[in-house]
C-alpha positions in Angstrom: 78.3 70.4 112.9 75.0 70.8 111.3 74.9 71.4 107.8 73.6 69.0 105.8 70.1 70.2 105.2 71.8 73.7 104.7 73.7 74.6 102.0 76.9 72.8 102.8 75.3 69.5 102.6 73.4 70.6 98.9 77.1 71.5 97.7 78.2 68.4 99.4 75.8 66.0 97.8 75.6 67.5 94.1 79.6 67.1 94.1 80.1 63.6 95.1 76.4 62.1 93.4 78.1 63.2 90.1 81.9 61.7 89.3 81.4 62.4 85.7 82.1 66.2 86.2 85.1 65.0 88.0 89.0 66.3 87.0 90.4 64.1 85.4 93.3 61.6 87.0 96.8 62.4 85.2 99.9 59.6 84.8 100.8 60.8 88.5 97.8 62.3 90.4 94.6 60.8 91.1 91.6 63.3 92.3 91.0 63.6 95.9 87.5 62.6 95.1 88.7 58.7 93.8 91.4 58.8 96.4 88.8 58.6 99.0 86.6 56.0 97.2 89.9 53.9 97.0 90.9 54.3 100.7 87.4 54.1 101.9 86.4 50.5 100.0 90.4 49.2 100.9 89.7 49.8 104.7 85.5 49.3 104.4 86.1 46.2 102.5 82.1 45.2 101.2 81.2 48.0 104.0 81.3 50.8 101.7 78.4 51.4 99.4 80.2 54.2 97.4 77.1 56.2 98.9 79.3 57.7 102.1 80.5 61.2 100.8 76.5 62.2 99.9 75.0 60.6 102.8 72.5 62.8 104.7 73.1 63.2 108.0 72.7 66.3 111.1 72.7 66.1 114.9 69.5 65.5 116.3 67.7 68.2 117.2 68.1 69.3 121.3 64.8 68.8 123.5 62.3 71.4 123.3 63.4 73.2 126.8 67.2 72.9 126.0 68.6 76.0 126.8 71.3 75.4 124.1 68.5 76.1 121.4 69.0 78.5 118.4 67.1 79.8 115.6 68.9 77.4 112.9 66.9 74.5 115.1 64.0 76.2 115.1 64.3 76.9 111.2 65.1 73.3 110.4 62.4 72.3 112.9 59.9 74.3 110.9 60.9 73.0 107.3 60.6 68.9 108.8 57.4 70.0 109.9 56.3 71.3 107.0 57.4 68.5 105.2 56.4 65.6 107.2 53.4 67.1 109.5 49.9 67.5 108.2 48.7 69.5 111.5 51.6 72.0 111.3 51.1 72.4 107.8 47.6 73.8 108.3 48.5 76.4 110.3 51.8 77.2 108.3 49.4 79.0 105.8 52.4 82.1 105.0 55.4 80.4 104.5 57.0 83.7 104.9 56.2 83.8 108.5 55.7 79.8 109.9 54.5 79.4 113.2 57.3 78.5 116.1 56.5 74.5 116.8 54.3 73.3 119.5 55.6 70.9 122.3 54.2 68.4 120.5 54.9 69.4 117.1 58.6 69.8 118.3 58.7 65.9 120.1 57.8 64.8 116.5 60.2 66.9 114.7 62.9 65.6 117.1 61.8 62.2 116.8 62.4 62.5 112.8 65.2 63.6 113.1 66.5 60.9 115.7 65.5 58.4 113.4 67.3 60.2 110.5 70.5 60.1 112.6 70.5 56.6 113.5 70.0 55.3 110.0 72.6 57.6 108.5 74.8 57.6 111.3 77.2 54.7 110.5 77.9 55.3 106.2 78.8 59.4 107.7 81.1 57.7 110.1 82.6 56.0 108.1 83.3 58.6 105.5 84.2 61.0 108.5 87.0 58.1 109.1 88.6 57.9 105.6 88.9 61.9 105.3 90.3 62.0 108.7 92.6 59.1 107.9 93.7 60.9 105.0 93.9 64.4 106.8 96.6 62.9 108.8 98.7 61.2 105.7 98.2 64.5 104.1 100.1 66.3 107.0 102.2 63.7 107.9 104.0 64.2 104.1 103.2 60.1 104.1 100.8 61.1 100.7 101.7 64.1 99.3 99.0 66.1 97.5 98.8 68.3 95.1 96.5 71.5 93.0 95.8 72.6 89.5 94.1 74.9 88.0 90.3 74.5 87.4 90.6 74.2 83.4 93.5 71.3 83.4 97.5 71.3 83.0 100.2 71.0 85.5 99.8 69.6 89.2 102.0 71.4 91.6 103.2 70.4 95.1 100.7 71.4 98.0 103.3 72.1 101.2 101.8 69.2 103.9 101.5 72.3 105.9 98.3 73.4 104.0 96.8 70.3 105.8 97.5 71.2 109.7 94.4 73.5 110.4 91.1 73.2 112.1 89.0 74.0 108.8 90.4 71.1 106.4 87.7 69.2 106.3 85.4 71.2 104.8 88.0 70.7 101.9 85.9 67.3 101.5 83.1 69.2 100.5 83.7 69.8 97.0 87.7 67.9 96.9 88.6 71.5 96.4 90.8 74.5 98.1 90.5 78.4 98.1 94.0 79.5 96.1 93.4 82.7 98.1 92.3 81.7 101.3 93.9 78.1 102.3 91.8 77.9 105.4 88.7 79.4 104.4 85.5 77.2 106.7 83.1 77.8 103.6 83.8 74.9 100.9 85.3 76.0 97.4 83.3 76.1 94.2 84.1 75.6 91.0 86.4 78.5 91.3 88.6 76.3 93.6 91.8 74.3 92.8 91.0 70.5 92.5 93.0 68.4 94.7 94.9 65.3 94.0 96.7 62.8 95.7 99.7 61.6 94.1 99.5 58.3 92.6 102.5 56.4 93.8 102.3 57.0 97.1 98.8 56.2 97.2 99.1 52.6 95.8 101.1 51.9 98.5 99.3 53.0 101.0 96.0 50.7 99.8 99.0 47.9 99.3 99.4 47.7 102.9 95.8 48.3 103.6 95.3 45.3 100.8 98.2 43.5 100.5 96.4 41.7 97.8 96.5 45.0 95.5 100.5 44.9 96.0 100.9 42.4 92.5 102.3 43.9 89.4 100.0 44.6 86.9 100.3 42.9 83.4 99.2 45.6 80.4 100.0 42.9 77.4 96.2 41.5 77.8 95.0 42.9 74.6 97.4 40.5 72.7 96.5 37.8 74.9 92.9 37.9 74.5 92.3 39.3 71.7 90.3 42.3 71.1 87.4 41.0 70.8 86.8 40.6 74.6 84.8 42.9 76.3 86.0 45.2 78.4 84.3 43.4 81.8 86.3 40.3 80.5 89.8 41.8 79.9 89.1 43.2 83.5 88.8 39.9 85.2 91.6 38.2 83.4 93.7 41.3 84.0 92.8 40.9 87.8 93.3 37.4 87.7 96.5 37.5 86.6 97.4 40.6 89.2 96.2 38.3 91.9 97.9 35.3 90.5 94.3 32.6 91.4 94.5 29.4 91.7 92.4 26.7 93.2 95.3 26.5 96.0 95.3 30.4 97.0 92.2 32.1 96.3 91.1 34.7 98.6 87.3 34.6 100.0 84.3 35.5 97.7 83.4 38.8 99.5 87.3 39.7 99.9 87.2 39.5 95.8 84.5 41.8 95.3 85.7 43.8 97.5 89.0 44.2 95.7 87.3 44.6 92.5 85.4 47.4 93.3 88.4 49.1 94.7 90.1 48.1 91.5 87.6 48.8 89.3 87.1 52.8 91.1 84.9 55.4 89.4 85.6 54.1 85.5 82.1 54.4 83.8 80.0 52.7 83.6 79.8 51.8 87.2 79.5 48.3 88.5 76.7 47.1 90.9 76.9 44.7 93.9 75.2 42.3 92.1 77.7 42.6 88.4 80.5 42.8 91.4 79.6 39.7 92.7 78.9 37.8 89.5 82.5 38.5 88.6 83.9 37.1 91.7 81.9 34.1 91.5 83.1 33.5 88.0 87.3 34.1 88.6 87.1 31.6 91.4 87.4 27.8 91.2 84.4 25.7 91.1 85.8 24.1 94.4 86.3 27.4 95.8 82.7 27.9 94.8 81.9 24.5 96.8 84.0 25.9 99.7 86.8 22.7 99.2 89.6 25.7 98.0 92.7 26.0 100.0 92.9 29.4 101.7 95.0 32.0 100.7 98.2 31.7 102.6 98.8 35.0 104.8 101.9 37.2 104.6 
C-alpha cells in the first residue's frame, strides 16, 4: 500500500509526531496510541526509537516499462522530481500541467525512491509488527479494547469482532474508529472514537513479553524520599525497588534502558537515549558498571 506521501501518511504522521493532543489514559484504559509504544519498546527492546508510527515509507516505484504502471506513480514520480531534480524542474515551468518523466528522469526518481525504502524499511516493519501483533490479541479477546466518545467520559466494551476485517489497520492511522462505519478503509478524524486498550490485560501481556515489568509497584516513595526529590529521581528509586537491584541480580545496561523507556511511556517531558542511559548507568552497581555483577538469574 502506497500512501505515505499521500494523505494517509500526512494524517498518519501529524497524529503520532504529537502525543500531547492525545486522550487521556483513565484508571482502566490506556490509549491505543501508548499501548503500541509499550508493546513495540517491550518486544523492540533498545530497537524502537519511538519514531516507528510516523516513519516515511512507500513501495518503490515499478520500472519505467512496467506494464503495472498507474497515474498515482506517475504523480508521485513528478512531485520527487520536482523536488529533488534540477533538469526536470526547468521544464516543469506550469505546475498545473508537469511534464510525464523521461527514461532517465524516471531511473532517477526510482532510484530515490529505492533508497527511501531501504532506509525506512526496517522502523515500518517493525511498527507494521506491533499493530499486527496487537490486531490478533484484539480479535483473539486476549486484550480487550475499548471506545469513547471524542470529548471524554465512559469507555465502553468494543465486541473483538470489530477487529476480524481486512481494513483494521488503517485504524493505526489516527488510533481511532468510524462509530458509523466500523470497517471504513479511510482513517477516522477527529470525529472518530479513540481507542483504548484495557489496562490490566495489557500489563500482562508486556509481563510476559518482560518478565522484568511483572514486580509490584511500591506508590509509598513520596514518604520515603521526601518531596524534595525530583521527579527523574523518585522514578529510578521507584524502579529500583520494582526491579528489586542488587549487585547479585541486575539485569544488563541496555536491558535497563530499555525497560525504562517502556516504563517511563509518553509522560512529558520525554526522555532521550542519552537521559535513558545516564539513568541506567546510575541504578546499577559500580561492579555491574565494571562488568564483575552477577547476572540476573532467569525464570
Amino acid at each position: 500500500m502506497s500512501e505515505s506521501w499521500g494523505a494517509w501518511g500526512r494524517l498518519r504522521d501529524l497524529f503520532w509526531s504529537n502525543p500531547a493532543s492525545w486522550p487521556v489514559n483513565s484508571t482502566d484504559h490506556v490509549f491505543l496510541a501508548r499501548a503500541v509504544h509499550r508493546v513495540g519498546r517491550a518486544i523492540y527492546s533498545n530497537q524502537w526509537t519511538g519514531q516507528e508510527p510516523a516513519i516515511p515509507w512507500d513501495w518503490p516505484l515499478p520500472s519505467y516499462d512496467d506494464p503495472s504502471m498507474t497515474m498515482e506513480h506517475i504523480q508521485r514520480a513528478q512531485w520527487i522530481l520536482l523536488l529533488n531534480h534540477e533538469g526536470y524542474r526547468n521544464r516543469a515551468t506550469n505546475p498545473a500541467l508537469m511534464p510525464v518523466p523521461t527514461a532517465n528522469e524516471w531511473a532517477e526518481a526510482k532510484r530515490i525512491t529505492d533508497g527511501q525504502h531501504d532506509a525506512n524499511w526496517p522502523a515500518y516493519a517493525r511498527f507494521a509488527m506491533v499493530t499486527y501483533e496487537l490486531t490478533q490479541l484484539f480479535e483473539a479477546g486476549r486484550l480487550p479494547t475499548g471506545v469513547r466518545e471524542p470529548d471524554g467520559g465512559e469507555v465502553s466494551s468494543l465486541h473483538r469482532s470489530y477487529w476480524n476485517g481486512e481494513s483494521v489497520v488503517t485504524r493505526f492511522v489516527t488510533c481511532r474508529i468510524h462509530p458509523a462505519r466500523p470497517f471504513d478503509w479511510t482513517p477516522a478524524g477527529q470525529d472518530g472514537l479513540p481507542l483504548f486498550v484495557e489496562r490490566a490485560p495489557l500489563e500482562k501481556y508486556l509481563a510476559l513479553l518482560m518478565p522484568a515489568l511483572a514486580a509490584p509497584v511500591r506508590t509509598d516513595l513520596g514518604t520515603q524520599v521526601g518531596e524534595h526529590a525530583s521527579e527523574y529521581l523518585r522514578f529510578m528509586i521507584e524502579q529500583s525497588i520494582r526491579l528489586k537491584l542488587s549487585p547479585q541480580s541486575e539485569p544488563k545496561h541496555s536491558e535497563l534502558v530499555a525497560i525504562l523507556g517502556a516504563e517511563w511511556g509518553a509522560r512529558e517531558p520525554s526522555l532521550s537515549s542519552r537521559l535513558l542511559k545516564a539513568m541506567a548507568t546510575l541504578m546499577r552497581s559500580p561492579e555491574a558498571q565494571e562488568g564483575r555483577a552477577r547476572r540476573r538469574p532467569k525464570g
